[in-house]
N, C-alpha and C positions, 0 to 999 in steps of 0.2 A: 504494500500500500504506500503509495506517494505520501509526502508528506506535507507538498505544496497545497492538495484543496485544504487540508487539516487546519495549517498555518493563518489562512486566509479565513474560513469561518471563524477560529479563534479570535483573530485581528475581530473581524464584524462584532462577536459578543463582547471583547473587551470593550471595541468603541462603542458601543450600546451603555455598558455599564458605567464608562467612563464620563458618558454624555449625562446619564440621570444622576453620576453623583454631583457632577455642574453644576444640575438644576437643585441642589439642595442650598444654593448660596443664593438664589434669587426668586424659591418658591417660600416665604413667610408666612400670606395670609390663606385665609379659606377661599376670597375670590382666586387666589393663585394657583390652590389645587384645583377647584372646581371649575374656572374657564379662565385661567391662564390671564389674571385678571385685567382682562376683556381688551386685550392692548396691542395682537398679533396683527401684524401686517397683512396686506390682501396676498401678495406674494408668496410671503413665508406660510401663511395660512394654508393656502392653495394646495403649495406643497406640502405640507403636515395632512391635509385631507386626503392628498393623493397617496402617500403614503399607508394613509391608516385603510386607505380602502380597496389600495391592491393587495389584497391577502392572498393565503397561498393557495385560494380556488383561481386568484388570478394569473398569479407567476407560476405554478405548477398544475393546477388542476385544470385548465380550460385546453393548455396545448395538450396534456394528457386523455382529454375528452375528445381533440380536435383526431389526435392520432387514433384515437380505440372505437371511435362511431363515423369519423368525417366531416361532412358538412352538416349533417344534422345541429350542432351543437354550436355555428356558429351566430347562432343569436344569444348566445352565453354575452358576450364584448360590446353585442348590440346592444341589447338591454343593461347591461353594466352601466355604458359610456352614456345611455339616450336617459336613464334615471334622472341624472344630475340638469334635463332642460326640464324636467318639470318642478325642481327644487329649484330652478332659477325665478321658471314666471310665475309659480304659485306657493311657497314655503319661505326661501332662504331670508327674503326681506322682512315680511311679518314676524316671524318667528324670534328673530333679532332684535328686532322694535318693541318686541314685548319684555326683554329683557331678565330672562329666568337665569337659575343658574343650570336645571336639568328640565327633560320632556315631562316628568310630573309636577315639575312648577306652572307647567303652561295649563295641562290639564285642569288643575286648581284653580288658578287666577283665571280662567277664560270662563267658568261656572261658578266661581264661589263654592267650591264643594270641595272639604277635605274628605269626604268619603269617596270621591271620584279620582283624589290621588291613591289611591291604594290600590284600585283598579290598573290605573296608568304604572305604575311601580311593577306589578308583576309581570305586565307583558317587558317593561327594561329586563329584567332579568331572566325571563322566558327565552325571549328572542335572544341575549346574550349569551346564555349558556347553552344555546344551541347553536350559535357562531361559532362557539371557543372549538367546538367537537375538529370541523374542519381545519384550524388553524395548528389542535395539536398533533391531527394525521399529518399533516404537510411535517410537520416536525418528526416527527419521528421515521418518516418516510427519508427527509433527507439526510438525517442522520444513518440511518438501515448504507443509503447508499454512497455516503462518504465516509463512516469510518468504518460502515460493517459493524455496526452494534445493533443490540437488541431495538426493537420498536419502542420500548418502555422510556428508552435510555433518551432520544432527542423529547421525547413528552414531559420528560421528569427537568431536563437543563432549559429548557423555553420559558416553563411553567417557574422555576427558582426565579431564573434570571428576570422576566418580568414584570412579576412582583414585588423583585427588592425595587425596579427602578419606579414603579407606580406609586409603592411605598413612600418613598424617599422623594422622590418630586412631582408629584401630583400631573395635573394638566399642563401647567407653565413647562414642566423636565419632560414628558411625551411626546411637546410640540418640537422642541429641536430634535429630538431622536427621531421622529417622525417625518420631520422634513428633509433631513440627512437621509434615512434608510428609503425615500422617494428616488432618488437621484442616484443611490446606489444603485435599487431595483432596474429602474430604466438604462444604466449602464452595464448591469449584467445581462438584461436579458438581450438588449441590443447587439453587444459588440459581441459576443463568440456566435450570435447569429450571423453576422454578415461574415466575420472569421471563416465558420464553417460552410456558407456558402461560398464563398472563394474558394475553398477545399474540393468540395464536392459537388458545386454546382448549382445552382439560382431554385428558388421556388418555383417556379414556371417548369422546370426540366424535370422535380418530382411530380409535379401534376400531369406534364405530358406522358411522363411514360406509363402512369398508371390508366391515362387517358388509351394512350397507345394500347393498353393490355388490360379490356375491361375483365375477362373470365381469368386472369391470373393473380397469385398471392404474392407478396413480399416473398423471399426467401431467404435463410438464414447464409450470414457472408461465410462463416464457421464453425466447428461445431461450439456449442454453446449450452448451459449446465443450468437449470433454474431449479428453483426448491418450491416443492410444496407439500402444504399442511392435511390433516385428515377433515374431509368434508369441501376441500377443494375442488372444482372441475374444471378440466378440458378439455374442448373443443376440437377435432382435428378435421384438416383440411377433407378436399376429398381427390386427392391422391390414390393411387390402385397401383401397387400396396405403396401404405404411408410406412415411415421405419422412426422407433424413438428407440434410445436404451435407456435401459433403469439402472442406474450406477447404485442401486441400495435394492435391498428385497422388498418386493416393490407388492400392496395388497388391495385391491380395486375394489372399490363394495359395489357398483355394479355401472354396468356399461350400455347406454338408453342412446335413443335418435335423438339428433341434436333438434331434427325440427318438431315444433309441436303436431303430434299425430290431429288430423279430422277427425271428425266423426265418421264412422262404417270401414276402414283405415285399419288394417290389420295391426297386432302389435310386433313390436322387432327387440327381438334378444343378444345376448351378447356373442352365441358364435355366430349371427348374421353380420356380425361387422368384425369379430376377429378372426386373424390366420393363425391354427396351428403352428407351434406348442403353446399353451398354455393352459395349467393345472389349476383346477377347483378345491379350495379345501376351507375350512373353519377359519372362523376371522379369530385373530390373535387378542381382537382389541375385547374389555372386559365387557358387561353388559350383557343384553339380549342376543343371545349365538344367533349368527347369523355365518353365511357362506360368499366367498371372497373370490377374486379371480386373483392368481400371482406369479408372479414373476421374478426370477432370482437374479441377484446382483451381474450386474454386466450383461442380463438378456438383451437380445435386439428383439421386439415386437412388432410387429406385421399387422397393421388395420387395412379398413377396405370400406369403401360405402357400400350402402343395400338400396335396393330398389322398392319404393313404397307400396304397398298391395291392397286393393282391397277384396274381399273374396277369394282369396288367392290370383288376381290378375294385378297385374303390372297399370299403378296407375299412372297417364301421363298428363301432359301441360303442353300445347304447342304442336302435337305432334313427337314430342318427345317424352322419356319415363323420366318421372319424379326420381330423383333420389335423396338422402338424406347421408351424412356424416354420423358420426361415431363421439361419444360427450359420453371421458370417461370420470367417477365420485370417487376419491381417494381414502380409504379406511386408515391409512396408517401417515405420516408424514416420509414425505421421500422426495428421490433428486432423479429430476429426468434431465438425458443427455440427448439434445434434438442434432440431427446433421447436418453438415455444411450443403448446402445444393435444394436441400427438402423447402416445401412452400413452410410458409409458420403456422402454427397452431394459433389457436385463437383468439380470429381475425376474419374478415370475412373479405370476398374479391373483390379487386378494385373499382369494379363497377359499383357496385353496391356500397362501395364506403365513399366515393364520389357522388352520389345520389344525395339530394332532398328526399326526408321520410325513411331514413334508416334505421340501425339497428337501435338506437336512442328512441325518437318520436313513435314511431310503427311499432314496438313493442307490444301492445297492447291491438294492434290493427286498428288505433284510430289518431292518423298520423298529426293531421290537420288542427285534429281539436287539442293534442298533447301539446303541439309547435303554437298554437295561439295561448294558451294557458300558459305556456314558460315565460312567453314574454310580455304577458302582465303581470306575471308573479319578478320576474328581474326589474321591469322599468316601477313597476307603483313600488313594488319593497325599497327599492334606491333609495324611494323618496321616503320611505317609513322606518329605517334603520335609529336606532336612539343614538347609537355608539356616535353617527354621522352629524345627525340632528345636533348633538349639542356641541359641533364646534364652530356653529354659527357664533353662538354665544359667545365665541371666544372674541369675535370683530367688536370693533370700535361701535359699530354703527352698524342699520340697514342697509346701507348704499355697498360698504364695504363688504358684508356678508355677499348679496349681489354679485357684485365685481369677482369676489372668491370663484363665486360658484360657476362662473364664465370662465377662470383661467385652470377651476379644476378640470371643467369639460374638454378641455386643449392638452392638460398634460397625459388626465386619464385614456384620450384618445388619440393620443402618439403612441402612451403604450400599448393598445388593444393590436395594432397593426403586428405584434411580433408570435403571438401564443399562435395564430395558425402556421406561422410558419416552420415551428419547434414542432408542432405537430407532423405536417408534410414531409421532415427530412426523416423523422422517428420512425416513422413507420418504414421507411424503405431501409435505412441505414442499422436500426437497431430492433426490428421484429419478436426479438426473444421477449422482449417486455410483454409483449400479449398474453405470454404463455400462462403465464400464473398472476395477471392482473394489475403488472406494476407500470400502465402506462405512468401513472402521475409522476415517473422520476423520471421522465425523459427529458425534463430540462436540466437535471441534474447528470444524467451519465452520458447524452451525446458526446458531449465534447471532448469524451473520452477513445471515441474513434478514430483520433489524432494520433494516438499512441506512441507520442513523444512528452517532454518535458513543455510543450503549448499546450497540448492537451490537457498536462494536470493543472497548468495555470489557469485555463479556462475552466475546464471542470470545477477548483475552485471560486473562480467568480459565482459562476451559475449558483454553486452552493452559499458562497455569502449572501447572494440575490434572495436568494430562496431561505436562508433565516431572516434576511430582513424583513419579508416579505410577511411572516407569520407573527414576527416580534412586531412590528409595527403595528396589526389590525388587534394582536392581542395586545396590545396594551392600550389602545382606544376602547373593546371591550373592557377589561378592568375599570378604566376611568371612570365610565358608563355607569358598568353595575356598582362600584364602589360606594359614586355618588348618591347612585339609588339608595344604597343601602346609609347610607351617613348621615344625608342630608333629607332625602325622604323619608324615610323609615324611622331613623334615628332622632335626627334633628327636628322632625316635621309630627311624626305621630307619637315616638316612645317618649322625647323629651322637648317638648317644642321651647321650651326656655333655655334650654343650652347654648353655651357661648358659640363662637366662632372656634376658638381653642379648641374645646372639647367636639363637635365638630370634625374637625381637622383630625383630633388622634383617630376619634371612630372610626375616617376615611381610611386610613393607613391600619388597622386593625380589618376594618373591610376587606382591604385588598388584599389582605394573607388570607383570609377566610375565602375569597373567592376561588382566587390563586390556588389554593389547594381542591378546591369542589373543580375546578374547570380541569385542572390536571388528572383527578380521577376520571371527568367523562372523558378525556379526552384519550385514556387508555383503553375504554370501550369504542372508540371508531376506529377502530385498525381497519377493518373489513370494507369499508365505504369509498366510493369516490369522493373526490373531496369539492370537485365543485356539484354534486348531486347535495350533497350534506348543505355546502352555500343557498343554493338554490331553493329550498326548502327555509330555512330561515328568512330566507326573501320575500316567498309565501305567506309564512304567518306576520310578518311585518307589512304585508299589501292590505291583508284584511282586518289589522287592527290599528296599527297607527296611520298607515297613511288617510282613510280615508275619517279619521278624528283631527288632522292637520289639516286637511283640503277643509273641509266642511269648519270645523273650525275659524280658520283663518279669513273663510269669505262667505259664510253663511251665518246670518244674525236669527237667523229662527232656529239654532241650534240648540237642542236642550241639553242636562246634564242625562236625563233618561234616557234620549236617541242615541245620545254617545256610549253610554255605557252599553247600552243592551246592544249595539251595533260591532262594537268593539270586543264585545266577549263574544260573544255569538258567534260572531263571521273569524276573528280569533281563534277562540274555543274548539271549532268547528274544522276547521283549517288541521290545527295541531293533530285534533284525531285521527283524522283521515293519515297526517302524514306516518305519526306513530303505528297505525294498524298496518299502512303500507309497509314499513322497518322489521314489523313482528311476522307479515305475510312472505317476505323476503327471507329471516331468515329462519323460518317454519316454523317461527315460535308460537305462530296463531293460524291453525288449521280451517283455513275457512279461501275459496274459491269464489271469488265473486265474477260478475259478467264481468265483460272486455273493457265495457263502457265506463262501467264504476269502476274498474280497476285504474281506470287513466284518468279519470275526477276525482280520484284520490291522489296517485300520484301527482299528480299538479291541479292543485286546489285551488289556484288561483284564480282561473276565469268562475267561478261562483262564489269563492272566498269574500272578491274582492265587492261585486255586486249585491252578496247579501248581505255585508255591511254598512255600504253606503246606502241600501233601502230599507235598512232598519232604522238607522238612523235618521232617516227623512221620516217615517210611516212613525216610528215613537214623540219624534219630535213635533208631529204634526199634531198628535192626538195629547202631545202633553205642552200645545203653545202657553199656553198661561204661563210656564214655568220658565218662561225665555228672561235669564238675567236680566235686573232691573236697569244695568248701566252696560247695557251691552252696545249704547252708542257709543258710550266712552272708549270700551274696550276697538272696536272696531278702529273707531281713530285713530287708537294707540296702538294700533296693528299697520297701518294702512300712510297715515301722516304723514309727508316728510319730516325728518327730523330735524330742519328749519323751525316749525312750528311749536317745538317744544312740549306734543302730545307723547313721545315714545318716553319713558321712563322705566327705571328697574324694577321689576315686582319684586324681586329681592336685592334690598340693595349692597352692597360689594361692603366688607367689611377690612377693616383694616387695623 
């Protein structure tokens, strides 16, 4: 193992840490932890948002999506980058002009209702600790793939490291760290791109030839070793005969069609798709005996596709017979060794990963409504994120927050241009990633196809990229939840006469307390994609805050009842769906729903998001009496220029 990426990620941790002990000399007050008190530049702003909002569904998980489904998933960058024009023309200004320190300040002062802040508090810490989950897979994943340590191990130094700097320097010590690890990001992920297309040749030339060769697969340059765990599956091309070896005694629990059988569709067993030899016997592993297919250390295995039947005849498509691949379930953990020349395992053919409505959206066979539902669930979450939300607060002004949110949309969309292209070269240059599901490190190990002393240099940027990438969004979540928890929770319901001081410790008390709960889940996401995991937080963030911000901020007939009951509900509503999808996924809840509801669950957001915002018109309508007595005022103080001297602090900045 090199020691130049090692070097270079260290170098990024230290200067992280080195950065938040900085901020220990110029964060003092409570405005200081809480929004940086309120004094950030539009520029440095920018950057600090851009930062906190490339996470590592953006630097690792979207060119991991872009490489493992295709084009399906390029509305990941779309909706990311298109979020931030509806926080331009309808949030970033108001929202500032009101002057909070957190998004349950606003919820509060916009109704008069400390009961409606409590509501607003648990979706901050809902939606956050279901952020954290993707930020600490990226973590652990790129640690897996630059020093070769356990998953646990980058989960466990993300999660210290973080929290001593949130600890230690509130929002004022994040905003430089944040703005710094912006600039970083966009430097790694930029420069060993164009590096390695110099290398290997332009993004146009992996498009053409997959273009050129739609019924063909990647193919591995080498032979090549991947590991995998019990309850794993793979995919295999369909090759006649395909050849893997098992460099371990190797124990199948069974071996099914890759595609989903029809109805009247005969069923297919496992010597319809394997070749001779291979022995039947008792599974080794404890539990409910069951029987295994195996294979001894150094066998070479011989697969084959089968022809789909129904009745016993051959059914076909076109004029031609259906066939189907071979998706084998792993009882034990073990290491496949695939060959140099063999197409890759699983992946599908270049036509089909070049397609709109691929193996992502189509899953379910209802392509259209999965692809419109992702990119209301990305663009309205943008705008409903808290972690995002409140570094409005941090600006001087309205006008300033504004101005922010125009030159985040510039930076965040210079970077969106490079994730498909880390995708396009991964798949042809490094295929082995398919095998056992690790596209997400393909920005981390390309650069390793260099196989000199450039390569480990670059390999290490990627990977510095790639901690900044997860340290920067988790430390805007910490702030988030912190806050919630200090200033709401604490300062607002347990002890609403506490100082500023007391305050401040509770905050930093917060953020170990957090810090520790977000590193536990974030040992339970090993298995997940990490911008599926993003995406899904975007979700229950479309249907519960955004459309309490929208309505909010420009509807005066808005009640405290429409909001709450819109906001749980379409919330509420949202989360279950996504949770029973996670449990359907991984068989932990036996239950087979239609096609249809199986894809309005997995992306809840085309209903999520509508039947929040018509609850909250239908409640508000039928509880108008209740519409705030000075909700002109408020409206002013939302909307004014700040010439006018109507915007003022709801809490004012303490010192």
């Amino acid at each position: 193992m090199s020691w130049i990426p090692i070097a270079l990620v260290v170098l990024v941790v230290l200067a992280t840490v080195g950065l938040g002990l900085y901020a220990t000399r110029i964060s003092h007050t409570a405005s200081d932890f809480f929004v940086a008190g309120r004094s950030v530049s539009v520029f440095w702003n920018a950057s600090a948002i851009s930062g906190e909002y490339l996470s590592a569904a953006s630097f690792m998980g979207v060119a991991g999506l872009v490489m493992r489904y295709g084009y399906d998933v390029i509305w990941y960058p779309v909706g990311y980058a298109t979020g931030y024009l509806f926080l331009l023309l309808f949030i970033a200004g108001p929202l500032r002009r009101f002057g909070a320190y957190t998004i349950p300040d606003f919820a509060e002062g916009r109704f008069g209702s400390r009961s409606f802040r409590k509501t607003a508090v648990s979706f901050v810490l809902l939606i956050g600790f279901f952020y954290t989950m993707p930020q600490m897979r990226g973590a652990g994943v790129a640690m897996s793939s630059i020093f070769g340590t356990p998953y646990w191990a980058g989960v466990l130094l993300v999660g210290v490291v973080i929290t001593f700097n949130v600890a230690l320097g509130g929002m004022k010590g994040i905003t430089f760290v944040q703005a710094f690890q912006y600039w970083l990001k966009m430097f790694a992920i930029a420069v060993p791109a164009f590096v390695l297309m110099a290398v290997f040749g332009g993004y146009h030339q992996f498009v053409a030839r997959a273009q050129s060769q739609p019924t063909a697969y990647p193919v591995y340059q080498a032979d090549v070793e991947r590991s995998f765990k019990a309850g794993d599956m793979l995919t295999l091309p369909p090759d006649e005969p395909y050849r893997i070896q098992f460099t371990q005694d190797t124990h199948v629990r069974k071996i099914e069609p890759a595609r989903k059988a029809k109805e009247g569709e005969d069923p297919l067993a496992a010597p319809q798709f394997v070749i001779p030899p291979y022995e039947n016997r008792d599974s080794p592993t404890a539990g409910a005996p069951h029987s295994v297919i195996f294979w001894p250390a150094g066998a070479v295995a011989e697969f084959r596709p089968a022809n789909v039947t129904a009745g016993g005849q051959v059914v076909e498509k076109d004029g031609k017979p259906v066939v189907t691949t071979a998706k084998l379930e792993f009882d034990q953990p073990t290491k496949i060794r695939f060959l140099k020349g063999e197409p890759a395992a699983g992946t599908v053919s270049n036509g089909a990963w070049l397609q709109p409505f691929g193996g992502l959206t189509n899953k379910h066979g209802y392509p259209l409504l999965y692809t419109f539902s992702l990119i209301i669930g990305l663009i309205f979450g943008t705008a409903g994120l808290p972690h995002i939300l409140v570094r409005f607060y941090t600006n001087p002004d309205g006008r300033a927050a504004k101005r922010t949110t125009l030159w985040v949309m510039v930076l965040i969309g210079v970077f969106y241009l490079f994730p498909a292209l880390w995708g396009a070269m991964g798949r042809d240059l490094i295929p082995e990633l398919y095998a056992n599901g690790k596209t997400d490190a393909v920005v981390v190990e390309l650069p390793g196809k260099l196989g000199n002393v450039w390569g480990d240099i670059l390999r290490g940027i990627t990977g510095a990229g790639a901690f900044a990438a997860f340290m920067s969004t988790f430390s805007g979540l910490l702030v988030s939840m912190s806050s919630a928890m200090a200033h709401d929770i604490y300062g607002s319901m347990l002890r609403p006469q506490s100082t500023p001081e007391q305050r401040l410790t509770a905050f930093k008390w917060a953020a170990v307390g957090v810090g520790v709960l977000s590193t536990a889940l974030g040992l339970l996401a090993e298995t997940w994609d990490i911008a599926m995991l993003v995406g899904w937080a975007f979700a229950i963030a479309a249907a519960s805050y955004f459309p309490l911000l929208l309505l909010g901020a420009w509807w005066r007939g808005l009640t405290v009842k429409g909001a709450a009951t819109g906001m749980l509900v379409g919330g509420l509503a949202s989360l279950g769906a996504i949770v029973a999808t996670m449990l359907i996924d991984r068989k932990l809840l036996l239950w087979t729903p239609d096609p249809i509801v199986r894809t309005l669950m997995e992306q809840p957001a085309i209903w999520g998001v509508p039947l929040s915002l018509g609850l909250m018109w239908l409640v508000s309508t039928l509880s108008r009496s209740e519409v705030p007595k000075d909700v002109d005022t408020l409206m002013l103080r939302l909307h004014a220029p700040e010439e006018l001297g109507m915007s003022k602090d709801y809490i004012p900045d303490a010192h």
